[in-house]
VOGU-3710 file (C-alpha; in Angstrom, 3 decimals, decimal comma):
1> xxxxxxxxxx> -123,347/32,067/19,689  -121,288/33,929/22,691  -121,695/32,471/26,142  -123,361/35,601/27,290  -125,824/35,550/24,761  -126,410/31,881/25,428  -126,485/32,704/29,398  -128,791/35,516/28,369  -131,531/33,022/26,699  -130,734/30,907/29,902
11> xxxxxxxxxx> -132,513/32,909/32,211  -135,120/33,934/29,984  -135,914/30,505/29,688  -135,911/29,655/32,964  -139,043/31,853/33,430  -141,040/30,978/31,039  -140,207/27,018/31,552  -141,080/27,533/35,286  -144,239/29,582/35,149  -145,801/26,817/32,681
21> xxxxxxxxxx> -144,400/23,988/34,755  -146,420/25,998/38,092  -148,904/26,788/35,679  -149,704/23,089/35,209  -148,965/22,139/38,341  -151,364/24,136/39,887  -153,957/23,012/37,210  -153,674/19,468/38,060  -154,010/20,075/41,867  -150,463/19,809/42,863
31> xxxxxxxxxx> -150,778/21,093/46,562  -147,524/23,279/47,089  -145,668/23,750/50,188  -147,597/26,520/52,587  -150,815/26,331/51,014  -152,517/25,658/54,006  -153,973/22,041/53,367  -153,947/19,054/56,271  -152,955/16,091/56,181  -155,562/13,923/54,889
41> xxxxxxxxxx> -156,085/16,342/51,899  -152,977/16,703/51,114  -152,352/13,116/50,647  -155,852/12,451/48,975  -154,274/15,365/46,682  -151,247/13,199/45,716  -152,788/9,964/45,651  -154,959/11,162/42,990  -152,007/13,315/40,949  -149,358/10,604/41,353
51> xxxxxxxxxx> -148,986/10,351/37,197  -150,087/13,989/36,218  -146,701/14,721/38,209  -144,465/13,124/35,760  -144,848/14,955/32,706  -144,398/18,654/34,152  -141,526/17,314/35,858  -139,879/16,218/32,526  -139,239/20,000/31,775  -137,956/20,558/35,703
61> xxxxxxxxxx> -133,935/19,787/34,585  -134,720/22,555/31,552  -135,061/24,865/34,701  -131,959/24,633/36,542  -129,633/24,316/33,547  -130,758/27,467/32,288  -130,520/29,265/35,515  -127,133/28,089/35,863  -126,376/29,328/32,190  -127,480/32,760/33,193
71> xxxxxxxxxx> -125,655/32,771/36,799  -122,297/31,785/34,812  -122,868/34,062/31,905  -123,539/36,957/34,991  -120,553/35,899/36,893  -117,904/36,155/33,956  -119,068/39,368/33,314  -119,020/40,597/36,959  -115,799/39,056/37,475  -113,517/41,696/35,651
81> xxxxxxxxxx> -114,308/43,796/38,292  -112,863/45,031/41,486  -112,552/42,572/44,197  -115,407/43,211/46,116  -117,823/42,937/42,904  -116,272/39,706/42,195  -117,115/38,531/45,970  -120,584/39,752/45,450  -120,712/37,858/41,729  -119,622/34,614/44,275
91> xxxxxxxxxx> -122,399/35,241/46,798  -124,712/35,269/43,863  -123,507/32,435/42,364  -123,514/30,471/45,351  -127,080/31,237/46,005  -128,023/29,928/42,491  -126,170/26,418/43,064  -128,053/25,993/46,533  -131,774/26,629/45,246  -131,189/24,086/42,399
101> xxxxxxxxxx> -129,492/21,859/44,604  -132,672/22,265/47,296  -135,345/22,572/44,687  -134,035/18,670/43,261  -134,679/17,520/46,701  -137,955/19,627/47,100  -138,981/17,647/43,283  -137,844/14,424/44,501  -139,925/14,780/47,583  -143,505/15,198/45,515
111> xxxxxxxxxx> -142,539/11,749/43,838  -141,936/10,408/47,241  -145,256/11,817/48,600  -147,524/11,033/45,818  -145,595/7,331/46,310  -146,436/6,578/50,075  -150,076/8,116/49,155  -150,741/5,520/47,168  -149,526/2,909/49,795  -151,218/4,095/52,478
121> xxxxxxxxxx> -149,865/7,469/53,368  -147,404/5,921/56,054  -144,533/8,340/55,123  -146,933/11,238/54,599  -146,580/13,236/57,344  -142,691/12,958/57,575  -142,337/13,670/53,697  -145,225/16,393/53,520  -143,338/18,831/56,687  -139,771/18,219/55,356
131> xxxxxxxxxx> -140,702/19,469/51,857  -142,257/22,474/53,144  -139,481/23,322/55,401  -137,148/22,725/52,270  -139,451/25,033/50,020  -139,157/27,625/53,093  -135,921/27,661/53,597  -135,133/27,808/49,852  -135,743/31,355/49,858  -132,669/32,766/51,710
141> xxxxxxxxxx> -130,801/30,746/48,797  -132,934/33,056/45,860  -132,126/35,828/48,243  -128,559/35,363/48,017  -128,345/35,229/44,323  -130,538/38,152/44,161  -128,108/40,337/46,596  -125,186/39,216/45,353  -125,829/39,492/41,714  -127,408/42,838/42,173
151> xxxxxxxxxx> -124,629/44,469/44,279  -122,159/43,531/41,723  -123,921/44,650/39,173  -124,685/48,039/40,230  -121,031/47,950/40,909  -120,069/47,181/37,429  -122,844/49,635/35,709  -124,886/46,703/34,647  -127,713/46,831/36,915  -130,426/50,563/36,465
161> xxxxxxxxxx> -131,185/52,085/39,298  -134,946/50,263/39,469  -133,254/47,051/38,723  -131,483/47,910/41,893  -134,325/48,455/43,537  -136,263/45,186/42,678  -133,608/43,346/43,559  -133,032/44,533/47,352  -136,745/44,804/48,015  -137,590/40,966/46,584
171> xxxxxxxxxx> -134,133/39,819/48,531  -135,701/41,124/51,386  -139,170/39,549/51,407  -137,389/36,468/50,255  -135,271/36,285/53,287  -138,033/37,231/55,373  -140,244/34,363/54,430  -137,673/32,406/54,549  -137,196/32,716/58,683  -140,357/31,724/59,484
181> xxxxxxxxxx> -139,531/27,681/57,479  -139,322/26,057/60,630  -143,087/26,893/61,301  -144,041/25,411/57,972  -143,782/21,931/58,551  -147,771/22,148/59,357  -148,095/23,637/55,394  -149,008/26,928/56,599  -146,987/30,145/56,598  -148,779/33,542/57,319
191> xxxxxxxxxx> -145,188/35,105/55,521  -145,887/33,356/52,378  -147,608/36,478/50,769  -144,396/38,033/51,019  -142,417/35,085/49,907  -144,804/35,121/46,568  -144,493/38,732/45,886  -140,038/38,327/46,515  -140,285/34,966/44,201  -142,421/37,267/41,480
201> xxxxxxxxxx> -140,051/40,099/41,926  -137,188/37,280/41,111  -138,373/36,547/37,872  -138,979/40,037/37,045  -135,428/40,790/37,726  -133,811/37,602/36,191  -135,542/38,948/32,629  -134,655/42,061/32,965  -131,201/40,971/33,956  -130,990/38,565/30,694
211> xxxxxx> -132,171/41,107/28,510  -129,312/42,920/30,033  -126,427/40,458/28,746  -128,292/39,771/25,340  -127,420/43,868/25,263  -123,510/43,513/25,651
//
C-alpha cells in the first residue's frame, strides 16, 4: 500500500475513531470542557466516571496517529508545489502537530480530574479551568490545519470549490471560538455553538479530503 493511500485511510479513521470515542464519552457522563456544569457537579461527574474513562481512552493514541498519517500523506502531495503552497502545506501541518500535542494534555487532564475527585476534589478547580482553557484554545490549532491545508490545496487543484468553502467557513468559527478560551475557565462559553458547528465542519472536510488522496 502507497503512503497516500495509507494517509488517506488515516484520516478517515480518525473520524470515525473519534466520534465513537465522544460518542461513549458522552454516554458515560464525561462532562466536556464548556458544557456549562459547576464545580461540585463536575467533580461528582468524575468521581463517579473515574474507570468508565479508561477504556475509551485506549482508542485516543488510534486518533492522533491517524491524523498525523493523513497531514503527512497531504503535505507530500502539496509539497511539489510552488513555494507558497508548500508554506501553506507547513501552516497546516503545524496546526495538526499542536492539536495532538494539546489534546494529550487535554486527555491527561480528565485522568487527573477524575483522580483528585476521588480524593477529595482538592485539585479540582485548578485542573477543571486549565482543561477548558486548553480545549478552547485548541481550536486556533484545528484552524490552522484547516487554512493551511485548504489554501494549498486549492492551489494545487486538489481541493473543489465547496471543499474550499467548508474549509474557510469552519477555520473561521474555529478561530472564533477559540478567542473567547480565556473566559472558559468557569466551563462556560456562549461561542461554543460555533466552535461545534467549525469542529463538525472539520471532520466533514478531513473525509472529504481523504477520499481525495485515496483518488490519486
Amino acid at each position: 500500500m502507497e503512503f497516500i493511500d495509507l494517509a488517506g485511510l488515516g484520516g478517515i479513521g480518525f473520524v470515525l475513531v473519534g466520534v465513537v470515542i465522544n460518542a461513549v464519552y458522552l454516554r458515560s457522563g464525561l462532562p466536556l470542557p464548556t458544557s456549562g456544569k459547576g464545580l461540585d457537579a463536575t467533580t461528582d461527574s468524575f468521581d463517579g466516571i473515574a474507570n468508565a474513562l479508561k477504556r475509551p481512552s485506549v482508542l485516543v493514541p488510534v486518533t492522533w496517529l491517524g491524523l498525523t498519517l493523513f497531514a503527512a500523506g497531504l503535505l507530500s502531495v502539496l509539497w511539489r508545489g510552488s513555494p507558497d503552497q508548500g508554506a501553506w502545506a507547513l501552516v497546516g501541518f503545524a496546526g495538526v502537530l499542536l492539536q495532538n500535542a494539546t489534546f494529550t494534555c487535554v486527555e491527561a487532564l480528565r485522568f487527573g480530574m477524575a483522580t483528585a475527585a476521588r480524593h477529595g476534589g482538592g485539585a479540582m478547580a485548578g485542573q477543571w479551568g486549565m482543561s477548558n482553557v486548553l480545549f478552547g484554545f485548541n481550536q486556533v490549532f484545528l484552524a490552522m490545519a484547516l487554512l493551511g491545508f485548504t489554501v494549498a490545496g486549492v492551489s494545487g487543484g486538489l481541493v473543489p470549490v465547496w471543499q474550499a468553502w467548508l474549509g474557510y467557513v469552519s477555520a473561521a468559527l474555529l478561530f472564533l471560538s477559540s478567542l473567547a478560551a480565556p473566559y472558559n475557565v468557569e466551563g462556560g462559553n456562549r461561542l461554543g455553538p460555533a466552535g461545534l458547528i467549525g469542529w463538525l465542519g472539520w471532520i466533514s472536510w478531513i473525509v472529504a479530503y481523504s477520499v481525495s488522496l485515496l483518488l490519486q
